[in-house]
Structure formats: structure tokens, C-alpha cells
C-alpha positions, 0 to 999 in steps of 0.5 A, a space after each residue: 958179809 957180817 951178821 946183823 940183829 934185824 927187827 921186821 915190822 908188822 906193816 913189812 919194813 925192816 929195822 937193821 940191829 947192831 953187829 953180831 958177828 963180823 966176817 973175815 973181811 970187817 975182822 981185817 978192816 979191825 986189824 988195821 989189814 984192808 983200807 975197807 970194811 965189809 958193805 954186805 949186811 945179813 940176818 939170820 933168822 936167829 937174829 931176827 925178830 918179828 913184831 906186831 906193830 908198825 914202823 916209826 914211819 908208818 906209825 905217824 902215817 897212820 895216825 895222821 890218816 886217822 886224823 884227817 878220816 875224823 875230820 872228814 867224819 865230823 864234816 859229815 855229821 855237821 852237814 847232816 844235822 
């Protein structure tokens, strides 16, 4: 199995970085040995890194769940003046 960077998101998803060190297999593949490379991605916790904001996805999902709960709210003011 190679070793990949990985970055962990706030919200519990993940993001794959690029190769940081390759196994014996994927090193054969290179070489022109094997007909497949390696299909195993790893991290180490060297190569992983955690940050404190949420994922592209979940980003867009926030601000448009945001976005209806301000209309809602604004609905509701409307109906009480």
C-alpha cells in the first residue's frame, strides 16, 4: 500500500493529497514490471492534517441551509407585523 498526504475536515470528511511514498508494488508498475499499480491508499499521521473548517460540499450545503432558515425567518417576521 502507498502513502498518501490526507487532509480531515472539521465536519469528518476526508480529502486524499498526493503520493508521498510508493510501495514495492507501484515501485514495480514504474518500472515497467507489474501490468497494475498499487489500489491501496494509506496515511500516516505524519501526512495527515487536520483542519477546522468544513469540506467543499459541506460548505455549499451550509450556506444553502443558511440561506433557506433566512427566508423562513424573514417570512415570519413578515407575518407578524
Amino acid at each position: 500500500m502507498c502513502h498518501h498526504g490526507r487532509t480531515l475536515f472539521s465536519c469528518g470528511h476526508s480529502e486524499w493529497k498526493g503520493l508521498n511514498n510508493m510501495c514495492h508494488l507501484e515501485e514495480a508498475f514504474e518500472r515497467g514490471e507489474r501490468d497494475e499499480g498499487c489500489s491501496e491508499m494509506w496515511s500516516h499521521g505524519f501526512n495527515t492534517i487536520r483542519v477546522d473548517v468544513l469540506c467543499e460540499p459541506c460548505t455549499l450545503a451550509k450556506e444553502m441551509i443558511d440561506h433557506r432558515f433566512q427566508a423562513i425567518k424573514q417570512r415570519i417576521k413578515a407575518l407578524r407585523e
